[in-house]
Every structure is written in C-alpha cells, then in structure tokens.
C-alpha positions in Angstrom: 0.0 0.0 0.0 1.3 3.4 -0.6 -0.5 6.7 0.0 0.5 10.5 -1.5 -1.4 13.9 -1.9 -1.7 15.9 -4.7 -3.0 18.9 -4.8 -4.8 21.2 -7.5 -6.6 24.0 -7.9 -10.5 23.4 -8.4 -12.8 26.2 -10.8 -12.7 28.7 -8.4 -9.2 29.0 -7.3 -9.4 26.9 -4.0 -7.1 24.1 -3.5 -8.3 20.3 -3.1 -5.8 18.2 -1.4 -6.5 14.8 -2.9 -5.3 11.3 -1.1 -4.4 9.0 -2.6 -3.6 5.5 -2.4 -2.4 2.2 -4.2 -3.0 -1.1 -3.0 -0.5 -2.8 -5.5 -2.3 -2.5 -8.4 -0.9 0.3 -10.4 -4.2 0.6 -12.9 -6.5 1.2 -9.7 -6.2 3.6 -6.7 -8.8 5.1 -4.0 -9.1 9.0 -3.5 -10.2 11.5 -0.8 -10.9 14.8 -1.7 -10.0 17.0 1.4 -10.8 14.0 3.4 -14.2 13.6 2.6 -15.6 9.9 1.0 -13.6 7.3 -0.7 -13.4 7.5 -4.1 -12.0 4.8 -6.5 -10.6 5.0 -9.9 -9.8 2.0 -12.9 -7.5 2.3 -15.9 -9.6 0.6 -18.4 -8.5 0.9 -22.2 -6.2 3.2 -21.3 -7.9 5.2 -19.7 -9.1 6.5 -16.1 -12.5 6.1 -15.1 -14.8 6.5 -11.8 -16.2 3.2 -10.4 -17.5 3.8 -7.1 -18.0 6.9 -5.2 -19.2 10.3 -5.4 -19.0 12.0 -9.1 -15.6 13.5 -9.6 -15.1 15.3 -12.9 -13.6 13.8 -16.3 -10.2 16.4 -15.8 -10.0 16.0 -12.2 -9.9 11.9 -12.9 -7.2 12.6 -15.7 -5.0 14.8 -13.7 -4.9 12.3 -10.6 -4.4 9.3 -13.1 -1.5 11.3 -15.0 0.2 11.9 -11.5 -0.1 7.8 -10.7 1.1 7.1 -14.1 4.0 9.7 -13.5 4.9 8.7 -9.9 5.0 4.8 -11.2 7.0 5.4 -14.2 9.9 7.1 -11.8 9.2 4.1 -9.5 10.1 1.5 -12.6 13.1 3.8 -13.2 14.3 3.3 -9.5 
C-alpha cells in the first residue's frame, strides 16, 4: 500500500488536497478529496475512469491518473 497527496486548484481557485492510495495495483487507486468519502478509480483501455463513489469530474480523474502514471514510471526507473 502506498499513500500520497496531490493537490490542485478546483474552478474557483481553491485548492483540493486529494489522497491517494495504491493497494498494489498500479491501474486502480482510491481517492479523498479533502478527506471527505472514498473514491476509486480503474484504468480501463487506457484510460481512467470512476467506479465507485461520489462524481468526480472527467479532468480532475485525468489529472490524478496522470500523476499515478508519473509517480509509477519514476518508480520502474528506481
């Protein structure tokens, strides 16, 4: 298991601290916006989408699957 936070700037400005964490599976992680419910995310046909939880936009699901695929890539590298 491994657990980060990224953070990014929602619509308005404000910044959303996101937790995140990988159970082993580098195609699936669980997020927490500011703490608040579990969220969890697939990598199917390339690409990220919600399966459980509350709604999360399309670019929000994108941003936190690019920084997983970042952070593993520079794990493999390691």
């Amino acid at each position: 298991m491994e657990e980060l936070a990224y953070t990014i700037k929602n619509k308005r400005g404000d910044d959303i601290t996101y937790t995140i964490v990988e159970y082993g599976s580098k195609d699936t992680f669980d997020f927490m916006p500011n703490g608040e419910t579990v969220r969890r995310v697939a990598k199917q046909k390339g690409s990220w989408v919600q399966i459980s939880g509350a709604d999360t936009d399309q670019e929000i699901l994108d941003e936190l699957g690019g920084f997983i695929d970042q952070h593993n890539q520079q794990k493999a590298e390691h």
